[in-house]
Structures are given as structure tokens and as C-alpha cells.
KOLLUM-212505 format. One record per residue (C-alpha): residue number from 1; y, x, z. Coordinates in steps of 0.1 Angstrom, whole numbers, padded with zeros to 4 digits. Example, Ala and Ser with C-alpha at 12.3 -4.5 7.8 and 13.67 -1.06 7.14 Angstrom:
<r><k>1</k><yy>-0045</yy><xx>0123</xx><zz>0078</zz></r>
<r><k>2</k><yy>-0011</yy><xx>0137</xx><zz>0071</zz></r>
END
This chain:
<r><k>1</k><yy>0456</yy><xx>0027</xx><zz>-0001</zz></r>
<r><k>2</k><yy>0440</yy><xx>-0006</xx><zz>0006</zz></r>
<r><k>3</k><yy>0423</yy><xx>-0009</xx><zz>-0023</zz></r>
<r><k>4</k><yy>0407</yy><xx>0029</xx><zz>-0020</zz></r>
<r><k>5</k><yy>0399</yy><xx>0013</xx><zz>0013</zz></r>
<r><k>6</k><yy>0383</yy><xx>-0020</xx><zz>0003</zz></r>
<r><k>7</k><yy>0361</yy><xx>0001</xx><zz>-0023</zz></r>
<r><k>8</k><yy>0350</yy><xx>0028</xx><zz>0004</zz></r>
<r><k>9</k><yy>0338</yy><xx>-0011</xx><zz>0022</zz></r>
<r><k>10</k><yy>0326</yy><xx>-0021</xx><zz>-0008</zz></r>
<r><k>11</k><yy>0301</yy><xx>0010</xx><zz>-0013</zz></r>
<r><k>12</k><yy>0292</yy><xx>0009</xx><zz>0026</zz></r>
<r><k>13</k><yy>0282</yy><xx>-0025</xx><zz>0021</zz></r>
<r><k>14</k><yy>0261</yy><xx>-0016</xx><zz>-0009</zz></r>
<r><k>15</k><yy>0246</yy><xx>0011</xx><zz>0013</zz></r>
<r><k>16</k><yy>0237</yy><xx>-0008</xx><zz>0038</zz></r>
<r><k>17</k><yy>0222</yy><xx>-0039</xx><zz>0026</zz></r>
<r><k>18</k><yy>0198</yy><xx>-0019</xx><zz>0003</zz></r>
<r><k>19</k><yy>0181</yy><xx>-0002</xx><zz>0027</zz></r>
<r><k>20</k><yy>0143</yy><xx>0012</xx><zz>0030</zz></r>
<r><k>21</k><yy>0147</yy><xx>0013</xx><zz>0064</zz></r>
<r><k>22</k><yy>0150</yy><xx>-0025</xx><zz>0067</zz></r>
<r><k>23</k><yy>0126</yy><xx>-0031</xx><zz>0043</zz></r>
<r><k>24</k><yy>0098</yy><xx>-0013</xx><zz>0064</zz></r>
<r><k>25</k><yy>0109</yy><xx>-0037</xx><zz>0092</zz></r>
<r><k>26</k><yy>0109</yy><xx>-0067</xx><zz>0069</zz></r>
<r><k>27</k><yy>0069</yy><xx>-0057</xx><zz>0063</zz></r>
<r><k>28</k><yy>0061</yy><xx>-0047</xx><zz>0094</zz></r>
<r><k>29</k><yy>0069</yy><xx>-0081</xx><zz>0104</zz></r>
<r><k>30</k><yy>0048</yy><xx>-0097</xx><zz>0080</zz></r>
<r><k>31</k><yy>0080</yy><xx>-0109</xx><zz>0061</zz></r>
<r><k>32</k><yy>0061</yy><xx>-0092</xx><zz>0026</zz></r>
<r><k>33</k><yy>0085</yy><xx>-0112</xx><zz>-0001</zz></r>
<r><k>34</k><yy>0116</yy><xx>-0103</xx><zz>0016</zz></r>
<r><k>35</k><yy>0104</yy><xx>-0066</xx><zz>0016</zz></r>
<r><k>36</k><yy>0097</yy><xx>-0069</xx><zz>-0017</zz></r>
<r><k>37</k><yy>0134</yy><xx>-0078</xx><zz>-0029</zz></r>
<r><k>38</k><yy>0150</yy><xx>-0053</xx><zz>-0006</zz></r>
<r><k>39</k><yy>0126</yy><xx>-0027</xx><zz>-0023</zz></r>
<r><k>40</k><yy>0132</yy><xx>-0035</xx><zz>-0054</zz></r>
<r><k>41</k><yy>0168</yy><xx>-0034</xx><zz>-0046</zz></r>
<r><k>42</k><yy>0166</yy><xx>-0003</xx><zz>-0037</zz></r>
<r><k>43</k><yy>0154</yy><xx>0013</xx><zz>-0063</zz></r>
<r><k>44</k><yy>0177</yy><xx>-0007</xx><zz>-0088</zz></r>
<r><k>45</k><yy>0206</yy><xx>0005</xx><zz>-0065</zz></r>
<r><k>46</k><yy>0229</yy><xx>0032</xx><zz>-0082</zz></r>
<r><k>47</k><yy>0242</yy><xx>0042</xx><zz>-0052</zz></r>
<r><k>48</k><yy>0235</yy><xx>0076</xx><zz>-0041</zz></r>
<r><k>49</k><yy>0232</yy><xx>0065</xx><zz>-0001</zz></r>
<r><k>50</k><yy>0198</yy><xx>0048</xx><zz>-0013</zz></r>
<r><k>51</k><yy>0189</yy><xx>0074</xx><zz>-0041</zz></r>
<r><k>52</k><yy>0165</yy><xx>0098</xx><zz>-0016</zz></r>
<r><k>53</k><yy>0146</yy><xx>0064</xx><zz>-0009</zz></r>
<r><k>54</k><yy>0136</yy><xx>0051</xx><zz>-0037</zz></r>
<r><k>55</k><yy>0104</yy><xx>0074</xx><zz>-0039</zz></r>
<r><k>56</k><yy>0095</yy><xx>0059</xx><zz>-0011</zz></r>
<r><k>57</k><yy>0106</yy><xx>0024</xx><zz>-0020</zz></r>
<r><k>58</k><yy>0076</yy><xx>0021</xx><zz>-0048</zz></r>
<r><k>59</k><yy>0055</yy><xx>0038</xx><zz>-0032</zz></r>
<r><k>60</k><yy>0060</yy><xx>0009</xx><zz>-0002</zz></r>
<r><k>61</k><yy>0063</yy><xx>-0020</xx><zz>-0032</zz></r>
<r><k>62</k><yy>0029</yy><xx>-0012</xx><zz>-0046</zz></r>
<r><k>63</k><yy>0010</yy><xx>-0007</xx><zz>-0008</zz></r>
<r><k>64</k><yy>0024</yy><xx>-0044</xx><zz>-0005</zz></r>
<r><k>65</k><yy>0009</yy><xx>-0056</xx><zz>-0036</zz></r>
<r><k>66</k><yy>-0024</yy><xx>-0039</xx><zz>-0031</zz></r>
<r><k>67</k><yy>-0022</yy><xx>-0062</xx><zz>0006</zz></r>
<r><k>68</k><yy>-0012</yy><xx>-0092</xx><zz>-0017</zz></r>
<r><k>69</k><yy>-0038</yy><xx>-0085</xx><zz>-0043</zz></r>
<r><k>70</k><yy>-0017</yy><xx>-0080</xx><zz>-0070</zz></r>
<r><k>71</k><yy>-0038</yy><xx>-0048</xx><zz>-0080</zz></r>
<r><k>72</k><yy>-0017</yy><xx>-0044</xx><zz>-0118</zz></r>
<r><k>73</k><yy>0021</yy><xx>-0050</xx><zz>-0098</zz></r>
<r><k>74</k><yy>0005</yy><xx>-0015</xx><zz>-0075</zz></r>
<r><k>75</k><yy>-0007</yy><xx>0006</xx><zz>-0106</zz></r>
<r><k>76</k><yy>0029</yy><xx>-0002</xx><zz>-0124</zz></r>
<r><k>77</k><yy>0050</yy><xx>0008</xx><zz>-0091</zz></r>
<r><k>78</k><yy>0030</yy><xx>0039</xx><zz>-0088</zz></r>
<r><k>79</k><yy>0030</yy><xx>0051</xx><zz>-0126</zz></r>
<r><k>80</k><yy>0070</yy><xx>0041</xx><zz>-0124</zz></r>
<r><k>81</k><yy>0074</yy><xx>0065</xx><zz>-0093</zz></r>
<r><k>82</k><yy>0054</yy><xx>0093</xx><zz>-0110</zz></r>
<r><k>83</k><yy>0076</yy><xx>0092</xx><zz>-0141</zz></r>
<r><k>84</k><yy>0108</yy><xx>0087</xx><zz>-0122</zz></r>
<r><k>85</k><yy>0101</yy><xx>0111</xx><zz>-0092</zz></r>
<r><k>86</k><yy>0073</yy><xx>0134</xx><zz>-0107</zz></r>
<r><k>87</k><yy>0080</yy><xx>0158</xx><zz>-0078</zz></r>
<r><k>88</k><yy>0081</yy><xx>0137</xx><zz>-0051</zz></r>
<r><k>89</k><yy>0054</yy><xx>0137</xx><zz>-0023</zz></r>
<r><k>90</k><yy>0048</yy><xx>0097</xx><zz>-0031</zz></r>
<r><k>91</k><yy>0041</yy><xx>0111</xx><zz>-0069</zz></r>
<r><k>92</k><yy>0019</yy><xx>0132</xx><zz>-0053</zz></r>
<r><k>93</k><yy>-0004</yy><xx>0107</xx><zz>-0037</zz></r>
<r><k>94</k><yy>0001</yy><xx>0081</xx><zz>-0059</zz></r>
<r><k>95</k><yy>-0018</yy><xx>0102</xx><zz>-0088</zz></r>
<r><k>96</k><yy>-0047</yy><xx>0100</xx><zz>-0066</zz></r>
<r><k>97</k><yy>-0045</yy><xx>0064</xx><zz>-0058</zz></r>
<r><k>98</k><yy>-0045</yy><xx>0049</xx><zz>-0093</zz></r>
<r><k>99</k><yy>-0077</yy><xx>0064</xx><zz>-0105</zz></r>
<r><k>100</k><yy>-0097</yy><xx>0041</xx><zz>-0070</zz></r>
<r><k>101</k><yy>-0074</yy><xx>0011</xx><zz>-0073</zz></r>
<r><k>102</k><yy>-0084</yy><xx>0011</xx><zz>-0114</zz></r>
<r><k>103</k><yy>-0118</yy><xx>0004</xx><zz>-0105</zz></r>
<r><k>104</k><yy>-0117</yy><xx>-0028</xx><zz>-0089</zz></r>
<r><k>105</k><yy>-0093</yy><xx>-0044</xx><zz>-0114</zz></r>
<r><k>106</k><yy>-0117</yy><xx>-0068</xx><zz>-0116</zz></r>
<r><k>107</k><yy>-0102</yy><xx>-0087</xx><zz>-0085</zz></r>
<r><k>108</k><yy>-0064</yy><xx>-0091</xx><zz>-0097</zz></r>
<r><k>109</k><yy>-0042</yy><xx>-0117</xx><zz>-0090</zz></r>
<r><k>110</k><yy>-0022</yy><xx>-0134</xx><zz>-0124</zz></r>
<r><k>111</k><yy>0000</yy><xx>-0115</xx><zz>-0142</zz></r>
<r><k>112</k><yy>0033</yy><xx>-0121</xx><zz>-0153</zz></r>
<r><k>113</k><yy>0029</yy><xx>-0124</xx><zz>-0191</zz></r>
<r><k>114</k><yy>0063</yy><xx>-0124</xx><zz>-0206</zz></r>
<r><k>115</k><yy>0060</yy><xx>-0128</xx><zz>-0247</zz></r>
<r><k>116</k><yy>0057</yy><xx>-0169</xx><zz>-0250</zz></r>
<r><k>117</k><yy>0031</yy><xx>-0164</xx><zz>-0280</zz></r>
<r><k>118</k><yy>0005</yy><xx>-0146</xx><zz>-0259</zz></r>
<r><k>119</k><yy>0006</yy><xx>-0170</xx><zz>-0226</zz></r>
<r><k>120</k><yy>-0002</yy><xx>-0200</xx><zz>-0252</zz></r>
<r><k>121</k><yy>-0029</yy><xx>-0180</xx><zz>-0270</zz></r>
<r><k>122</k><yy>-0046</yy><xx>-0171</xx><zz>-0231</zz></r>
<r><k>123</k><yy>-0041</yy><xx>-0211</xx><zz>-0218</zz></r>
<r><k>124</k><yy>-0060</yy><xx>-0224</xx><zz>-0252</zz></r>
<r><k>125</k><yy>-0085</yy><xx>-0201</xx><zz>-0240</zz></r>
<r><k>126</k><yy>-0084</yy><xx>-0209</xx><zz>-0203</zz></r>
<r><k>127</k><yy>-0086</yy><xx>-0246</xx><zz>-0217</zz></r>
<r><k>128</k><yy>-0124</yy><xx>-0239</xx><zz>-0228</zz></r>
<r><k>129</k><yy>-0133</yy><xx>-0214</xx><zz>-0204</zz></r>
<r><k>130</k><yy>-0122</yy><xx>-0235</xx><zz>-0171</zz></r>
<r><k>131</k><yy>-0153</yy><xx>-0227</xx><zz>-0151</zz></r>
<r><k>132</k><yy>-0154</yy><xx>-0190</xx><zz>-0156</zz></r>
<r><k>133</k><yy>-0154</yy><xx>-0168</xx><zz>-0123</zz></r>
<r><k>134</k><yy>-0117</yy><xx>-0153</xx><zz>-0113</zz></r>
<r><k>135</k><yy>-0135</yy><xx>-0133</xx><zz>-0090</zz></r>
<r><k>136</k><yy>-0165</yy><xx>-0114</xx><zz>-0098</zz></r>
<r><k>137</k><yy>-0194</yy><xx>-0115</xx><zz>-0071</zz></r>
<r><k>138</k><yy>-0212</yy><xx>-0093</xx><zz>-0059</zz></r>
<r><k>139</k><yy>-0249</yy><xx>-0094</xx><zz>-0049</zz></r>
<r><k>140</k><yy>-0258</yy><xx>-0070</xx><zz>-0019</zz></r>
<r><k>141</k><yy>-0296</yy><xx>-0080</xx><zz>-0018</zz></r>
<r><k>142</k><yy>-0316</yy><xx>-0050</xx><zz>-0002</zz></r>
<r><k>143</k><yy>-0281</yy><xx>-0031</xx><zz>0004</zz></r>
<r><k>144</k><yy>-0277</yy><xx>-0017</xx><zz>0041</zz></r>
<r><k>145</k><yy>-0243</yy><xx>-0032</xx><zz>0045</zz></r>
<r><k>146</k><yy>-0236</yy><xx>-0017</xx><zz>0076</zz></r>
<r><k>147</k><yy>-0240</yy><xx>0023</xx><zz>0061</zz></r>
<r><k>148</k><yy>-0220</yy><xx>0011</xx><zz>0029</zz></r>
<r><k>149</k><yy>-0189</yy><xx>-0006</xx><zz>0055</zz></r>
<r><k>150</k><yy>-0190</yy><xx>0029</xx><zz>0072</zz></r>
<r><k>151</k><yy>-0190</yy><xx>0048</xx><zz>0046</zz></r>
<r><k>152</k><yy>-0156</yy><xx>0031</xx><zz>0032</zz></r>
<r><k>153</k><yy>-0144</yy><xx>0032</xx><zz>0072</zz></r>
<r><k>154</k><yy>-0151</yy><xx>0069</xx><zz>0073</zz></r>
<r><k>155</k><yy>-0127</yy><xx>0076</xx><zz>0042</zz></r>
<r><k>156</k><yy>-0098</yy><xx>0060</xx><zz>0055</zz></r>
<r><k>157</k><yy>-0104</yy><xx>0077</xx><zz>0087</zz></r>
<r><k>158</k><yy>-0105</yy><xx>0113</xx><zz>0075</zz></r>
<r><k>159</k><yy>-0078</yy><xx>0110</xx><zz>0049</zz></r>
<r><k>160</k><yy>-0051</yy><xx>0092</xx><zz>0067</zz></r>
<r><k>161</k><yy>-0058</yy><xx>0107</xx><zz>0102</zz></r>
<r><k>162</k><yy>-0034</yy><xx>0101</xx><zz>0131</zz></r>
<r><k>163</k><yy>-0025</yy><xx>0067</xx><zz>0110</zz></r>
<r><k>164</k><yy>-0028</yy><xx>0032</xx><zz>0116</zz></r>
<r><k>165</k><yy>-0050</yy><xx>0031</xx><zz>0087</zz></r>
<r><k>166</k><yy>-0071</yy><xx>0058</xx><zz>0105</zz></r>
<r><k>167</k><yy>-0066</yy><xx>0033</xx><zz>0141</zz></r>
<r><k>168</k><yy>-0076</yy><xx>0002</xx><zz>0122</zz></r>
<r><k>169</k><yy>-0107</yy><xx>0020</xx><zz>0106</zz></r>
<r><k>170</k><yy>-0124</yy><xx>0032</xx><zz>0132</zz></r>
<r><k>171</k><yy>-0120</yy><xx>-0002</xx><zz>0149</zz></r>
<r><k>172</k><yy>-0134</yy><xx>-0023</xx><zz>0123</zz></r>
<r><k>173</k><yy>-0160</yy><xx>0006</xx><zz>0116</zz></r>
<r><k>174</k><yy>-0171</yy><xx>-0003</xx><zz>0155</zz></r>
<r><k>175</k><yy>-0170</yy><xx>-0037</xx><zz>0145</zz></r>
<r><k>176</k><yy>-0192</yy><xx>-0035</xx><zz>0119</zz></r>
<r><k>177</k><yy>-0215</yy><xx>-0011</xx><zz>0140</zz></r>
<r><k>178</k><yy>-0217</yy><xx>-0039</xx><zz>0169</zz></r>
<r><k>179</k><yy>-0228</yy><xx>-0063</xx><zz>0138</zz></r>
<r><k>180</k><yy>-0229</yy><xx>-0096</xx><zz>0131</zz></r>
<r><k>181</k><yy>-0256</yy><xx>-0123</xx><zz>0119</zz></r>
<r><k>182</k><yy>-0252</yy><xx>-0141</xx><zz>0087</zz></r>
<r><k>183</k><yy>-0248</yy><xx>-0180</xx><zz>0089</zz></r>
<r><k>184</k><yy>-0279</yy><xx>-0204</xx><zz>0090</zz></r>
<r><k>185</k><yy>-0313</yy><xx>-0205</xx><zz>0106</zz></r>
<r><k>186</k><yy>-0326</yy><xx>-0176</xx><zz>0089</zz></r>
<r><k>187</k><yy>-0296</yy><xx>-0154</xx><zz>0086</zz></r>
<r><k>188</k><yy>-0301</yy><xx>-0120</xx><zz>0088</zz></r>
<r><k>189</k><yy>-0289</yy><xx>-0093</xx><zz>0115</zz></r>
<r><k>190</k><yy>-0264</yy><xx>-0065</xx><zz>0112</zz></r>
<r><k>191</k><yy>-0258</yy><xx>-0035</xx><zz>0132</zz></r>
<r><k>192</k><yy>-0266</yy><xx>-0037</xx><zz>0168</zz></r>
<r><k>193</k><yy>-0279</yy><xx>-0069</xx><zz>0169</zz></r>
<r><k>194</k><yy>-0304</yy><xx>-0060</xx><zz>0142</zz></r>
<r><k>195</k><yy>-0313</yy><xx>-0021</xx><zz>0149</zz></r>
<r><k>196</k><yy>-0308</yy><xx>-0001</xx><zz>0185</zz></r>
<r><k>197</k><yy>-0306</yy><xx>0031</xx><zz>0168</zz></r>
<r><k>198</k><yy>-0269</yy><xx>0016</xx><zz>0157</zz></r>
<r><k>199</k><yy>-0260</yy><xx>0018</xx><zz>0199</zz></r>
<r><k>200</k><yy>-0255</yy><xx>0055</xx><zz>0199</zz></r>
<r><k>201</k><yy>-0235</yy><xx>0057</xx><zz>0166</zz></r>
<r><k>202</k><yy>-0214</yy><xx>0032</xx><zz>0181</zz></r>
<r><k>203</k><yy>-0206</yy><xx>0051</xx><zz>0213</zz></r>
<r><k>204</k><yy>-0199</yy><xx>0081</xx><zz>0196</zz></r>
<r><k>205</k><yy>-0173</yy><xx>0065</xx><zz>0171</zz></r>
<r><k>206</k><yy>-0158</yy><xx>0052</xx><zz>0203</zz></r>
<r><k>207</k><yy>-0155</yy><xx>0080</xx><zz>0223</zz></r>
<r><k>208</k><yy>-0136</yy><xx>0100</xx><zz>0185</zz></r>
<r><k>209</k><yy>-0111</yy><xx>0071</xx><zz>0182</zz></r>
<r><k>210</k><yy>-0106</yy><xx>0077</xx><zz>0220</zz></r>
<r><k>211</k><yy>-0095</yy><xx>0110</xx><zz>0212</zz></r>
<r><k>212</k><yy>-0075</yy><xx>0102</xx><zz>0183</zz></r>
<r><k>213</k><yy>-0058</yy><xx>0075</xx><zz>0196</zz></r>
<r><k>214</k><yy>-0055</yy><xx>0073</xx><zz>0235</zz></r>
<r><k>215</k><yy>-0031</yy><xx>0045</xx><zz>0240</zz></r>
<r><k>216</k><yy>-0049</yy><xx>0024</xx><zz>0216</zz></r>
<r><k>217</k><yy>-0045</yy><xx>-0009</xx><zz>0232</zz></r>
<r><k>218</k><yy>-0080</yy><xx>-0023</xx><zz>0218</zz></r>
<r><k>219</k><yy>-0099</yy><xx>0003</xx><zz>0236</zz></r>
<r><k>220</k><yy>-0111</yy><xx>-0015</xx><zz>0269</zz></r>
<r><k>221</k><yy>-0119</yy><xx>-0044</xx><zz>0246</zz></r>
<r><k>222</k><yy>-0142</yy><xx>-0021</xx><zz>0228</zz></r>
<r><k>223</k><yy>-0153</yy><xx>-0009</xx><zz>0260</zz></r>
<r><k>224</k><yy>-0169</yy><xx>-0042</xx><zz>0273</zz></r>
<r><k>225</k><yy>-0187</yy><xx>-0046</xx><zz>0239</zz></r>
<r><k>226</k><yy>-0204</yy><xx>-0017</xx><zz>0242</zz></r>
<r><k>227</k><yy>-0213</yy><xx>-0029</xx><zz>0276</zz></r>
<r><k>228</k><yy>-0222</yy><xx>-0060</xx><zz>0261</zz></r>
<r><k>229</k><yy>-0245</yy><xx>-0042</xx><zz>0234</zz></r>
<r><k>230</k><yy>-0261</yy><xx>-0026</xx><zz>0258</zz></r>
<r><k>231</k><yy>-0264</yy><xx>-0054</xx><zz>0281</zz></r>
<r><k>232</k><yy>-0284</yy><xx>-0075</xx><zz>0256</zz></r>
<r><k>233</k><yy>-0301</yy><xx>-0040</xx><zz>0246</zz></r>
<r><k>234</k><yy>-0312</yy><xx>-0047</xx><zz>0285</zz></r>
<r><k>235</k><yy>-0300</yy><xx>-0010</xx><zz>0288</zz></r>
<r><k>236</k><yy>-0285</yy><xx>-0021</xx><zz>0323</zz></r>
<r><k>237</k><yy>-0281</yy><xx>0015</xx><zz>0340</zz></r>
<r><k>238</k><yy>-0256</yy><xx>0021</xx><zz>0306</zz></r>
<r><k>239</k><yy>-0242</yy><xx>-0015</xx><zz>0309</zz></r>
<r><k>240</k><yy>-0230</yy><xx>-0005</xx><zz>0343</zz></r>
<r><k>241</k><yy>-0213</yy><xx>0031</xx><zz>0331</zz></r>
<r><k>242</k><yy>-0197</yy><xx>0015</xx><zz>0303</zz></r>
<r><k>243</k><yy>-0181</yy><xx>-0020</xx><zz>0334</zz></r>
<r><k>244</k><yy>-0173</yy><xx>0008</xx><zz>0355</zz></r>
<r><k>245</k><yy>-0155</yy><xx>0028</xx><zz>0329</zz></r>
<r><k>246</k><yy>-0134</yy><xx>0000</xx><zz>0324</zz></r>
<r><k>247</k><yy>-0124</yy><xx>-0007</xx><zz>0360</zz></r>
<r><k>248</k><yy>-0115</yy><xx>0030</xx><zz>0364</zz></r>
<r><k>249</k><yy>-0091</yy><xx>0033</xx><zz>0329</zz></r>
<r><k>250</k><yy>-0076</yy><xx>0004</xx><zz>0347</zz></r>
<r><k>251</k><yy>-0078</yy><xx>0008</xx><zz>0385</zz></r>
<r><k>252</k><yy>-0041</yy><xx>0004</xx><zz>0393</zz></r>
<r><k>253</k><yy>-0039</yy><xx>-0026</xx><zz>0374</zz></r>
<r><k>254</k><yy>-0037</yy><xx>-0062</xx><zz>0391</zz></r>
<r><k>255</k><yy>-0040</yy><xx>-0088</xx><zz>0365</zz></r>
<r><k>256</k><yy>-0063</yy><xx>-0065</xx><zz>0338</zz></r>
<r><k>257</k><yy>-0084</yy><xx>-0092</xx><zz>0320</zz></r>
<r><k>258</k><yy>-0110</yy><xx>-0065</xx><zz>0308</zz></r>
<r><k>259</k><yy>-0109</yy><xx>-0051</xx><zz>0349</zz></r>
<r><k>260</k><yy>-0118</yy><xx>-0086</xx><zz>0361</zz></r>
<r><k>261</k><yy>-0143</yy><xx>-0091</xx><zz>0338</zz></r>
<r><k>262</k><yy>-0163</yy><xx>-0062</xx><zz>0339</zz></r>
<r><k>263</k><yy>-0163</yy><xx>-0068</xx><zz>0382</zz></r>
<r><k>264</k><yy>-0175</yy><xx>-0099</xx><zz>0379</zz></r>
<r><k>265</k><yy>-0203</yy><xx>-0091</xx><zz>0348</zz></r>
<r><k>266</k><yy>-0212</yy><xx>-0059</xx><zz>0371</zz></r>
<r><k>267</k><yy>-0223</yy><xx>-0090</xx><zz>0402</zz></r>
<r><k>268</k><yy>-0250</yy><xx>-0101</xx><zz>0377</zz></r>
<r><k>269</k><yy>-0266</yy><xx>-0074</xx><zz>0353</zz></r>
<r><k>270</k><yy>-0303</yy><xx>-0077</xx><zz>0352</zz></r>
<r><k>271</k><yy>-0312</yy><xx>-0112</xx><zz>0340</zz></r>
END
């Protein structure tokens, strides 16, 4: 009896310590090595607690090395998911992934070569070739940067919508709509700071990620830069809608950062 009991631990133990669950938390949290063993655990794990998990498992392991720029490790945990699970959901999706990640393999991270003979014939030629590029460049002379960064933006929003990839790109699709200027005396202007007829695009995109995502917590800070574009658009009757939007989303607030510092910006408009 003991021993049926010690094995019934043994397999909870098993269970428990392979777990999907934990290895989301493990990424979420930035810890992307240690979520990397516990999925590969789980999907090595023959025991049939994990087994409904370990579509999900490579479909999580290659998301991490697309983050870590390991764009082959991706492509391999994908086409292993599609032959093991061919009717899983992660199969699914992952058919459609490997075709856009295969056409910026020119920006992978090493790979693990494992027959001796080939890593000595690739070093005798990294020995010659030292001062070749590992990364290829890419000149955007005469590109409108700004239409090509919302174009990508606009993908992620419309096919992962309700996501955080769908939060995260329309905020850095406002970002790149409030522009930037490159560095030096004669950089050039992006965006906002370079064209006005960026100022309405940009309120627009705000006002749909709004909508889609209400209790975004970034959403006054976008707030006061689009009073900020429009301040230095001197726009100042919509510099003052936009300070005054902010202090009503946060009117029963005490201590709001973005509430103080649209009343005090709102005491000095017009310079």
C-alpha cells in the first residue's frame, strides 16, 4: 500500500513540476530561460497530466525565441508542433507563422551545430571572413518610415485583436505617429513633428485603442501627448480639450500625475 502510495506522489510530483501553467508565469516575468526548460519539460514529459499542453508548450517555446532572436530555434518548435499535433489550434497558426518569420532569416542568432566536422569547416571560414556583417542593414533612404511602421502596427492590431500584441501595437503605432527626429544637427523629422496632417491620424488611433482597450493604463499618458502635439502645433483651443480630457478621466483622483499636470500646463497655453 505504501508503495502504490509513494508512486501516486511520485506521478503528482511529475505533474506538477512540468507545468505550462508555470511556465507562462516564468515568461511573463521576464524569467525567459527558466521558461524555456519548464517547456521543454513539458513536452518531453510522458505523463498524461501535461499531455493537453504540450501544443501549447511549442507553440510558447518558439514565441520566446522569436523575442530572443533565435529565428531557426522558432521555425523548429513550430514545424515540431505541426507534425506532432497536426490538429491542434497551435498547428493551425503556426502554418501561417513560418512562411513571415522565413523571410527575415537573415537576422538569426547562432545555431547550435552539432556534427564536430562541420563547426571546424564554418570557424576556418569565419577565420577569413571576420569583418563580414551578422546583421544585414538596411537603407531606408527616401522611405516614409512612419507609413511603413504603421503599416506593420496595423497587422498586429487586426489579427490579434483584444491582445496585448493588439494593446502594444496601437501604442507604439501612436508613438511612431507623434514622431521623433533623427540624431545630429541635420536630422530629419518624423511624424508629428515633421507633417501636421499626422495630428488627426494620431487622434483617431487614439480614440480606437480607447475603445478596444478602456483600462489601458497608458491612455492618459497618451492623452497629454496629444495635447502636447497640438500644443507645439499652437492648436491651443485643442490643447485645452485634450488637458481637460485628462482632468475629467481622472477627476476623483488626488495624487494623478497626468491630472496635475495637465492643470498646471492648462495656467499657461499660449506662448
Amino acid at each position: 500500500m505504501r508503495l502504490v502510495a509513494w508512486a501516486f506522489m511520485a506521478v503528482s510530483f511529475v505533474a506538477y513540476g512540468q507545468s505550462y501553467q508555470k511556465a507562462e508565469m516564468l515568461y511573463e516575468n521576464g524569467l525567459l530561460a527558466e521558461a524555456q526548460k519548464e517547456l521543454i519539460d513539458v513536452v518531453f514529459s510522458g505523463s498524461q497530466g501535461v499531455a493537453a499542453d504540450k501544443p501549447k508548450s511549442l507553440n510558447l517555446l518558439a514565441s520566446i525565441a522569436v523575442e530572443k532572436n533565435n529565428l531557426k530555434a522558432a521555425i523548429e518548435a513550430w514545424n515540431r508542433l505541426i507534425r506532432d499535433f497536426p490538429k491542434s489550434a497551435e498547428a493551425a497558426n503556426a502554418k501561417t507563422r513560418i512562411p513571415i518569420l522565413s523571410t527575415v532569416l537573415g537576422q538569426v542568432a547562432d545555431e547550435v551545430i552539432n556534427d564536430a566536422a562541420a563547426r571546424i569547416y564554418l570557424r576556418s571560414g569565419d577565420f577569413w571572413a571576420k569583418g563580414k556583417d551578422r546583421v544585414f542593414s538596411i537603407d531606408s533612404s527616401w522611405i516614409a518610415n512612419v507609413d511603413a511602421a504603421v503599416f506593420w502596427y496595423d497587422k498586429a492590431i487586426a489579427e490579434f485583436p483584444q491582445t496585448a500584441a493588439a494593446r502594444l501595437g496601437y501604442e507604439e503605432k501612436m508613438r511612431a505617429l507623434i514622431g521623433w527626429k533623427d540624431p545630429g544637427q541635420h536630422g530629419e523629422a518624423h511624424g508629428t513633428r515633421k507633417d501636421k496632417s499626422y495630428v488627426p491620424v494620431l487622434e483617431a488611433t487614439f480614440r480606437e485603442y480607447e475603445k478596444a482597450f478602456p483600462k489601458a493604463t497608458a491612455a492618459q499618458a497618451f492623452r497629454f501627448q496629444i495635447a502636447q502635439v497640438n500644443w507645439r502645433a499652437r492648436d491651443w483651443q485643442r490643447t485645452r480639450e485634450w488637458l481637460n480630457e485628462i482632468i475629467e478621466k481622472d477627476k476623483e483622483s488626488q495624487n494623478s500625475f497626468y491630472k496635475d499636470l495637465a492643470e498646471r500646463r492648462l495656467k499657461k497655453v499660449e506662448y
